[in-house]
N, C-alpha and C positions, 0 to 999 in steps of 0.2 A: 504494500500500500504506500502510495507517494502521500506525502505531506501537505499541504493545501499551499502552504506559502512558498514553494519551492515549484511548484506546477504552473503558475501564470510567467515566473518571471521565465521560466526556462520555453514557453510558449512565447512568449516577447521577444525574446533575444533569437532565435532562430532564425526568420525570417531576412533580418538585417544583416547575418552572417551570410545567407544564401545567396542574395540580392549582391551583395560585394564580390562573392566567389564569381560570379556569373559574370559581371561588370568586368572583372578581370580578363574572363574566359574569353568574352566578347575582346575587347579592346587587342588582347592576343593573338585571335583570330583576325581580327583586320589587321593590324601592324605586318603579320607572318601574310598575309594576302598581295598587301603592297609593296610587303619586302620580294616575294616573289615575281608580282609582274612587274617590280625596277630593274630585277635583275634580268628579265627575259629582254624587257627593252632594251635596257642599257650594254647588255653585255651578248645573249643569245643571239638577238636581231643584227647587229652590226657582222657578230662572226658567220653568220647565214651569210650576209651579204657581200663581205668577204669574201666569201669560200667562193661563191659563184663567180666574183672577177676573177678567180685562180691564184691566190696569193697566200703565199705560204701562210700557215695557221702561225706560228710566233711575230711573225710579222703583220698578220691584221691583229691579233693580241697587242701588240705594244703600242699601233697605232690608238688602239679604245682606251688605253690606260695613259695616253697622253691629250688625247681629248678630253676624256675626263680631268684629269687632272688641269689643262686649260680652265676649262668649265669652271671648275672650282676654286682656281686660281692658287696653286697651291705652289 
């Protein structure tokens, strides 16, 4: 038998626990969604593009890693 004053607040608090897990899970899922199609942008599409003028793979590699690095000014 559960005790009267220990059953409301444990009913209370749960939902605000769940609601933040979630919030989380969410936020997760988008970040790893976006992280994934910057890198198909940024990185897959150029080496597709690449491949097909016929240029060697370390060589359209360096060119995407100095355009980005352009880009960002670093």
């Amino acid at each position: 038998m559960v005790p009267l004053r220990v059953l409301p607040h444990a009913i209370g608090s749960h939902p605000k626990l769940y609601a933040l897990k979630m919030l989380d899970m969410i936020i997760l899922a988008l970040l790893l969604t976006i992280g994934s199609l910057l890198t198909w942008l940024l990185i897959m599409l150029p080496v597709d593009i690449f491949g097909w003028l016929h240029f060697p793979n370390w060589l359209s590699l360096i060119l995407i890693v100095l355009a980005i690095s352009w880009c960002l000014d670093d």
